[in-house]
N, CA, C and O atoms as a MOPAC input file, in Angstrom:
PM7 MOZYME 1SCF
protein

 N     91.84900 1    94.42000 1    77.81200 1
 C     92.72300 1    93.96600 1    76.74800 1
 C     94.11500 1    93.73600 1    77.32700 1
 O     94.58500 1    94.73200 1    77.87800 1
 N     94.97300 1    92.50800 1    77.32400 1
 C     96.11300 1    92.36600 1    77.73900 1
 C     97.02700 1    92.42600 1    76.62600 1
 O     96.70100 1    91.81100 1    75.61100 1
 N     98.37500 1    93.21400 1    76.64500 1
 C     99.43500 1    94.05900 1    76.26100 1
 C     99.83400 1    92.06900 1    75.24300 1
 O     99.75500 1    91.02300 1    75.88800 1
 N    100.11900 1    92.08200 1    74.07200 1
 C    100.70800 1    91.60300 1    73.58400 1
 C    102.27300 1    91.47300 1    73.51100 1
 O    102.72400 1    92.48800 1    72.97900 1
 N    103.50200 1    90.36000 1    73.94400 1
 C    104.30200 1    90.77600 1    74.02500 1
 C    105.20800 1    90.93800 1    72.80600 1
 O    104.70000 1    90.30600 1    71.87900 1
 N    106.57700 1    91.65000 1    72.35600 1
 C    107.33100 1    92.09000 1    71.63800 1
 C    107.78200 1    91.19500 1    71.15000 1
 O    108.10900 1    90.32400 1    71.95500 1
 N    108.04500 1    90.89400 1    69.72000 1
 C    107.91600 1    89.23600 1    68.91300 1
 C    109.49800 1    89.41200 1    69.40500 1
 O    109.91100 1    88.44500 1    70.04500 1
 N    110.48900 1    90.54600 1    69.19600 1
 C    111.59600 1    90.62700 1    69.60400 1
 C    112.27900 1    90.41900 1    71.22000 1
 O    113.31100 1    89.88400 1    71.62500 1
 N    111.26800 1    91.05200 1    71.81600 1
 C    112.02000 1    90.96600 1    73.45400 1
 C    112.64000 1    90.28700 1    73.90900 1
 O    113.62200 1    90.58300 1    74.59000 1
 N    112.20200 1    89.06100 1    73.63500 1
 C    113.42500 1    88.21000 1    74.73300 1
 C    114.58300 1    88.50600 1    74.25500 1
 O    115.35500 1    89.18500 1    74.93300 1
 N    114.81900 1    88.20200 1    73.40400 1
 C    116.10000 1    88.49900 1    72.52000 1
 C    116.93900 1    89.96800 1    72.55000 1
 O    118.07100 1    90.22300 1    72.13800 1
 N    116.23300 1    90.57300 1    73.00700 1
 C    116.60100 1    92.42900 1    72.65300 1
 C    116.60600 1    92.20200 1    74.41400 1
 O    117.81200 1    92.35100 1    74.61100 1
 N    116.13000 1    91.99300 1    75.50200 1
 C    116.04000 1    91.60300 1    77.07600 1
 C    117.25500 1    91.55300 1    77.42800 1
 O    117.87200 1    92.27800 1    78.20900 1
 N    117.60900 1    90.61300 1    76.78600 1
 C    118.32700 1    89.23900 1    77.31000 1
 C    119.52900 1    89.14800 1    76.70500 1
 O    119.59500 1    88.19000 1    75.93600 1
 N    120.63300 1    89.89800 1    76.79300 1
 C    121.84800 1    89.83900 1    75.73100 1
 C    122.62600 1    88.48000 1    75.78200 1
 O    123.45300 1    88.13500 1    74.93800 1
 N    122.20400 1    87.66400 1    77.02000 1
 C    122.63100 1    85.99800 1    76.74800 1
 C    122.11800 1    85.48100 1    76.30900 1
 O    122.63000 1    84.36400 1    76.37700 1
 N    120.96300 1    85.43100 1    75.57400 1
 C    120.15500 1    84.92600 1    74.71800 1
 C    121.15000 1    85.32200 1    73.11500 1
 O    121.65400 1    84.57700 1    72.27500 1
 N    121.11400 1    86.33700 1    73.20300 1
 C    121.85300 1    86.50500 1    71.58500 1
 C    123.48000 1    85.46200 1    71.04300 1
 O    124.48700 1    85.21600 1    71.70700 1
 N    123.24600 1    85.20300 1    70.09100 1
 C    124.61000 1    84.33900 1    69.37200 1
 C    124.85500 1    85.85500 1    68.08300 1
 O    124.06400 1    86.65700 1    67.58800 1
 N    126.63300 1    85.59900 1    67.93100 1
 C    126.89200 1    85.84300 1    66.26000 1
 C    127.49200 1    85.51000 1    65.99700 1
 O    128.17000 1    84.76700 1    66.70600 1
 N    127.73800 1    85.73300 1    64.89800 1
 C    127.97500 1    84.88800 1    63.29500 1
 C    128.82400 1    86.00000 1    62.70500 1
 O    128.50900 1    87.05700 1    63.25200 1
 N    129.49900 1    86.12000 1    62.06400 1
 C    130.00400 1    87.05400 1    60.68600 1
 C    130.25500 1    85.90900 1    59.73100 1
 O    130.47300 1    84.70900 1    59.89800 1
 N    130.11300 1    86.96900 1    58.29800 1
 C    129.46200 1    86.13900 1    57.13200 1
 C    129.51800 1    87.10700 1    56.12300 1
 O    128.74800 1    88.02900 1    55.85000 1
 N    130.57700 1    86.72900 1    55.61200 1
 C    130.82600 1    87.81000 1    54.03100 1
 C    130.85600 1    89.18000 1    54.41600 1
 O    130.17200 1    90.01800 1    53.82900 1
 N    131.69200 1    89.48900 1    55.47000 1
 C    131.81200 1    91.01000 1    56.08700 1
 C    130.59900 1    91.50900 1    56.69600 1
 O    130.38500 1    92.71300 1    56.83600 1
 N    129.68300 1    90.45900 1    57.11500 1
 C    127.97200 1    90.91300 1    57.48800 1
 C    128.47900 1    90.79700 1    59.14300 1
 O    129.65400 1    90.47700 1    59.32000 1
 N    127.81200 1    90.99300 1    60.06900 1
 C    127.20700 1    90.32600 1    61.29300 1
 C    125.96800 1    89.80300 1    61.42100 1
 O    125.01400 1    90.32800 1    60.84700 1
 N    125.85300 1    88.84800 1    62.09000 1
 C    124.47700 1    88.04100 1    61.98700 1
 C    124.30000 1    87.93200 1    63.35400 1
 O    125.03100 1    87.12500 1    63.92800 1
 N    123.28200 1    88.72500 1    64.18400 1
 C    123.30000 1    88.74300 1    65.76200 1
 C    121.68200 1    88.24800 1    65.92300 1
 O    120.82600 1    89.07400 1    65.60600 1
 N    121.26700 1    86.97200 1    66.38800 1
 C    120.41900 1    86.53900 1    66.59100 1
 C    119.95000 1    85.84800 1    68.09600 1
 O    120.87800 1    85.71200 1    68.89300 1
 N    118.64600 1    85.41800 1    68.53200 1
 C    118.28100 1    84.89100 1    69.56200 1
 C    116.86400 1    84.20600 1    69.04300 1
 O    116.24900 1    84.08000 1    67.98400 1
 N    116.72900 1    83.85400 1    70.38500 1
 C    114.94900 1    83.77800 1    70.82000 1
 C    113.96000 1    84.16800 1    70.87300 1
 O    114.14500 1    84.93800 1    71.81500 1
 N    112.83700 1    84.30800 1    70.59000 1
 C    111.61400 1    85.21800 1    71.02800 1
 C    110.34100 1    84.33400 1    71.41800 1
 O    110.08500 1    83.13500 1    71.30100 1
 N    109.85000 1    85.11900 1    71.78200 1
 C    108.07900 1    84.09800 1    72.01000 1
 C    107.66600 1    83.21600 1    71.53700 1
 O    107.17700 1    82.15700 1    71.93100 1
 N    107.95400 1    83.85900 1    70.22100 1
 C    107.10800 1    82.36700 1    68.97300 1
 C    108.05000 1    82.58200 1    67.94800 1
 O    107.74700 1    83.22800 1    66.94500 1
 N    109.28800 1    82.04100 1    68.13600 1
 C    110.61700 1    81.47400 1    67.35500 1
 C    112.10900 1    82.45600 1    67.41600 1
 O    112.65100 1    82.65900 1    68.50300 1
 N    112.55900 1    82.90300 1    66.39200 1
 C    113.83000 1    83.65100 1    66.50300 1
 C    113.91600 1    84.66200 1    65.62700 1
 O    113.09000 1    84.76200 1    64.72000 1
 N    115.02000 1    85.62200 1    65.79700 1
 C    114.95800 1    86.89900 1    65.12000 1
 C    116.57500 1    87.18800 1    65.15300 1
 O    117.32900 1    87.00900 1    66.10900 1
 N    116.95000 1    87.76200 1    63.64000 1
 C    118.49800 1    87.80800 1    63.28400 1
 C    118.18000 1    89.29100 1    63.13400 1
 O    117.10500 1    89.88600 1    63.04900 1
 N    119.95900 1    89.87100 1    63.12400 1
 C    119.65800 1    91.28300 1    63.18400 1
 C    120.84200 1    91.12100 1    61.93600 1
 O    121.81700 1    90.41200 1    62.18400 1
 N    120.76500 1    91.61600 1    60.94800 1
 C    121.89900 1    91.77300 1    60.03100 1
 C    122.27700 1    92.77400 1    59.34000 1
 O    121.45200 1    93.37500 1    58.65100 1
 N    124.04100 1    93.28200 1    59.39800 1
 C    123.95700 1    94.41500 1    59.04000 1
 C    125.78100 1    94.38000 1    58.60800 1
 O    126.55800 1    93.46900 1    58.89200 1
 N    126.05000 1    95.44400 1    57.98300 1
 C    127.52200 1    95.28900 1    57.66700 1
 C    127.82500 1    96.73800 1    58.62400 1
 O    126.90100 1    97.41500 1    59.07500 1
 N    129.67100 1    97.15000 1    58.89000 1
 C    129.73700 1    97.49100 1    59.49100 1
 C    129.16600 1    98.82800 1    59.52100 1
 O    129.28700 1    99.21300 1    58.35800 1
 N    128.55100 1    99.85500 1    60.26800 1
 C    128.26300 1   101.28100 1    60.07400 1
 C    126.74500 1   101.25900 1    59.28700 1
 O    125.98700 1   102.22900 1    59.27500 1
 N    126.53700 1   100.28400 1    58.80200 1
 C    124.92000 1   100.38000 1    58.21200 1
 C    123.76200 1    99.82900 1    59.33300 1
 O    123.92800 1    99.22900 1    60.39500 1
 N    122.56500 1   100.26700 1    58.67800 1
 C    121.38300 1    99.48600 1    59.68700 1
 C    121.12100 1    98.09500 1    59.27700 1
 O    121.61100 1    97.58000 1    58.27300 1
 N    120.42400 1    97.58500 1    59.99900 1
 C    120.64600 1    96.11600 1    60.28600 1
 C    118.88900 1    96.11100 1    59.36700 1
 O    117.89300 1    96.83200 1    59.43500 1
 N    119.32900 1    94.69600 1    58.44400 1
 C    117.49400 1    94.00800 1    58.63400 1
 C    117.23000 1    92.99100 1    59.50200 1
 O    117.96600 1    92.06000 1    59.82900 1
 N    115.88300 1    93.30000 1    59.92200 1
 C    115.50000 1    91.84000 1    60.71700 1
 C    114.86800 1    91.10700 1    59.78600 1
 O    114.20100 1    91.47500 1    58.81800 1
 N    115.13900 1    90.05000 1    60.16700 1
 C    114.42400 1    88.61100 1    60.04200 1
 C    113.58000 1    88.10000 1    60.95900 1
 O    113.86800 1    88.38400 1    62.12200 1
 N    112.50500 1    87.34900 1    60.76700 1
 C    111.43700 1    86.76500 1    61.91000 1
 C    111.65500 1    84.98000 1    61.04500 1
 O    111.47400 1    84.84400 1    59.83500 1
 N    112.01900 1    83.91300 1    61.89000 1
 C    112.11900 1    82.76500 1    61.70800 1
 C    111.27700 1    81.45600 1    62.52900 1
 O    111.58300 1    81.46200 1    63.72200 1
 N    110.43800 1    80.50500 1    62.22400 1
 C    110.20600 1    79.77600 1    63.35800 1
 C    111.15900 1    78.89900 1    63.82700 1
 O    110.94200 1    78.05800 1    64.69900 1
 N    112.14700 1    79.06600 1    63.30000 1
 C    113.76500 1    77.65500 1    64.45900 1
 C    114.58700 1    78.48200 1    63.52300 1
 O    114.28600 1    79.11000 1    62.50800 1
 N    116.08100 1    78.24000 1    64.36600 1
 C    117.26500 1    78.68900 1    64.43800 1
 C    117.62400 1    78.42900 1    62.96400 1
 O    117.96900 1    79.37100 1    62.25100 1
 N    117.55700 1    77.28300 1    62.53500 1
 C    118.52100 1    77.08800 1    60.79300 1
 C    117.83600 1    77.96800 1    59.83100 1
 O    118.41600 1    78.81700 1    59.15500 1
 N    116.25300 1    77.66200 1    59.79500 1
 C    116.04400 1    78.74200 1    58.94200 1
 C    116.43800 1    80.34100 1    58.92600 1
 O    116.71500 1    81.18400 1    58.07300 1
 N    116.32900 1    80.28900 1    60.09200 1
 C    116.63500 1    81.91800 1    60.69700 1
 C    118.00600 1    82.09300 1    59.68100 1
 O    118.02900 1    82.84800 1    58.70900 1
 N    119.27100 1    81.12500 1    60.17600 1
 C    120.36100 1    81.33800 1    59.75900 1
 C    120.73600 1    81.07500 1    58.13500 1
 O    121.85200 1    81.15700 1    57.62200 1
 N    119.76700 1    80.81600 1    57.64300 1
 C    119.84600 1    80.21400 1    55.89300 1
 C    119.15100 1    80.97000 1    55.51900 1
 O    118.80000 1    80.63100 1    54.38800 1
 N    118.62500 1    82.01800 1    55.86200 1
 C    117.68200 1    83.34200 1    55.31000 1
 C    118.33300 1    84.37700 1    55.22900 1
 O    118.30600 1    85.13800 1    54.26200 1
 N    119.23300 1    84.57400 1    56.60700 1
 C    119.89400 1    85.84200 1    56.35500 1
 C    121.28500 1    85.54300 1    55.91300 1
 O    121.98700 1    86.54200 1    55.76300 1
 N    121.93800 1    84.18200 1    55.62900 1
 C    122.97500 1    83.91600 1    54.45400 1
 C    122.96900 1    84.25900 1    53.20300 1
 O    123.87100 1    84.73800 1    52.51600 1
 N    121.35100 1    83.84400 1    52.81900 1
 C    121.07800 1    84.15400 1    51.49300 1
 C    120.50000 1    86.02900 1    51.30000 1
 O    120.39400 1    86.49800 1    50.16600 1
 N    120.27000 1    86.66100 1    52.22100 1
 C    119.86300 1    88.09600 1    52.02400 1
 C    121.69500 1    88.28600 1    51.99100 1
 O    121.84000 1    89.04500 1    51.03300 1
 N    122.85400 1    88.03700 1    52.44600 1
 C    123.97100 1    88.74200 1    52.21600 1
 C    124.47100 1    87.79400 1    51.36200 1
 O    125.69900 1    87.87300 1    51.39000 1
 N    124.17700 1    87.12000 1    50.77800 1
 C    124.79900 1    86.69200 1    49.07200 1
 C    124.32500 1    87.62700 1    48.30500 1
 O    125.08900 1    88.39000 1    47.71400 1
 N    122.91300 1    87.71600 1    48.19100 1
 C    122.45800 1    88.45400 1    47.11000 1
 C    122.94600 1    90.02000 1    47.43500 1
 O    122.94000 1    90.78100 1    46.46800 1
 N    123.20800 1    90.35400 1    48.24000 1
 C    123.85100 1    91.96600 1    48.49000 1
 C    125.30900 1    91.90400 1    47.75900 1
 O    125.74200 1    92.57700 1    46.82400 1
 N    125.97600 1    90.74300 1    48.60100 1
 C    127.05000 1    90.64500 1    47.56800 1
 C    127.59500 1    90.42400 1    46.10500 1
 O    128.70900 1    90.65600 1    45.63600 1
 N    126.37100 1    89.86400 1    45.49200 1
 C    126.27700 1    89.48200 1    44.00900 1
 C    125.65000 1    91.03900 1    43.52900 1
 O    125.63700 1    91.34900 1    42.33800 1
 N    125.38400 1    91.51900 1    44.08500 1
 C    124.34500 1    93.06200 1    43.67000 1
 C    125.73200 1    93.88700 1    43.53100 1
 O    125.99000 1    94.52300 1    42.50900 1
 N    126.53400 1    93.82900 1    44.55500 1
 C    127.54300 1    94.95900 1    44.50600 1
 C    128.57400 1    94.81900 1    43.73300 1
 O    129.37500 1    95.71100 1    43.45400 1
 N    128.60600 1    93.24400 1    43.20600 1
 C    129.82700 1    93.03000 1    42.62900 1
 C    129.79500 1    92.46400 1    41.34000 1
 O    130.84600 1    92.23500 1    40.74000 1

């Protein structure tokens, strides 16, 4: 049986692979992986959610809309 690799790794590897973003007091720290991209999002001092995306825009229009709705929740 050969080891499947980490949908995250390249990205978590490779810290030149990663871009960010801030976005309504969020960070949005994303890259590459095997089979598409992965955002890490989190505000400051909290844990982050991931996202799993197949291309970069969606990636980035998914976790825009997970920190609107946090922000419409809190306020």
């Amino acid at each position: 049986m050969t080891a499947q690799p980490d949908m995250t790794s390249q990205a978590l590897h490779d810290p030149s692979l990663l871009e960010e973003v801030e976005f309504l007091d969020h960070r949005i720290r994303f890259g590459p992986t095997h089979s598409g991209w992965v955002s890490f999002v989190a505000r400051q001092g909290h844990r982050p959610t991931i996202f799993l995306a197949p291309d970069r825009e969606t990636l980035l229009v998914e976790s825009r809309k997970l920190i609107k709705r946090r922000s419409e929740e809190k306020g």
